[in-house]
N, C-alpha and C positions, 0 to 999 in steps of 0.2 A: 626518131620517127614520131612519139609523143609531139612533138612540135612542130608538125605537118599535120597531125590530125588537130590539134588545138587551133590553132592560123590559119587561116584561109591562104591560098597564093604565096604561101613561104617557102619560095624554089628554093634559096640561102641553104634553110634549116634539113632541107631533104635533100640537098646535095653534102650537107655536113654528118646526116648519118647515113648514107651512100659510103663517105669515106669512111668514116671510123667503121663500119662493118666491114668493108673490107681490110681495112689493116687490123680487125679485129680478127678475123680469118688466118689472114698471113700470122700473125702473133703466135694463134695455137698452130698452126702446120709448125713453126721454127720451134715452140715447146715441144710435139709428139717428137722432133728430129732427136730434141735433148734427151729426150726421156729414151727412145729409143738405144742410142748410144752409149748413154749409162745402163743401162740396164742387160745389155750384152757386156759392156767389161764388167761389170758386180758377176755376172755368171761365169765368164772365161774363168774370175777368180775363183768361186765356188766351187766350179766344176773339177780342178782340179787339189782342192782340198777334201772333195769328197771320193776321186779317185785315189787319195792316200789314204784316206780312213778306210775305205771300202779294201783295200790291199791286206791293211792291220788286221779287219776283220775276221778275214779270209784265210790270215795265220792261225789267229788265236781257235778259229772253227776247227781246223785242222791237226792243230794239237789235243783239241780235245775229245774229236774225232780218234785220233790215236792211244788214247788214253784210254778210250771207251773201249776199244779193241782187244789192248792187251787186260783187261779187268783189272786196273790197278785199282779202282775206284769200288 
């Protein structure tokens, strides 16, 4: 666009960033697709490493829950 406002009558140059904005467009839609996609499988995997620690948790509370109970402590 710089070199439509510098030029007079330079159809060429503003039909040339016509296009590159638009497949500068397309570019980032096909990157958000990427980034979308990874960013759901890094979770699927997270999510199920933090329902195994959150399981562990939930023992170790448990037993010491019971511990509390019987006044070993």
């Amino acid at each position: 666009m710089c070199l439509c406002m510098l030029i007079e009558n330079n159809i060429p140059a503003f039909v040339g960033g016509i296009v590159l904005g638009i497949a500068g467009i397309v570019l980032c839609g096909i990157n958000y697709l990427i980034y979308k996609k990874i960013a759901e499988k890094k979770t699927r995997t997270l999510l199920s490493i933090i329902d195994d620690n959150e399981e562990k948790l939930a023992n170790i509370l448990e037993k010491g829950n019971d511990l509390l109970k019987t006044d070993l402590i």
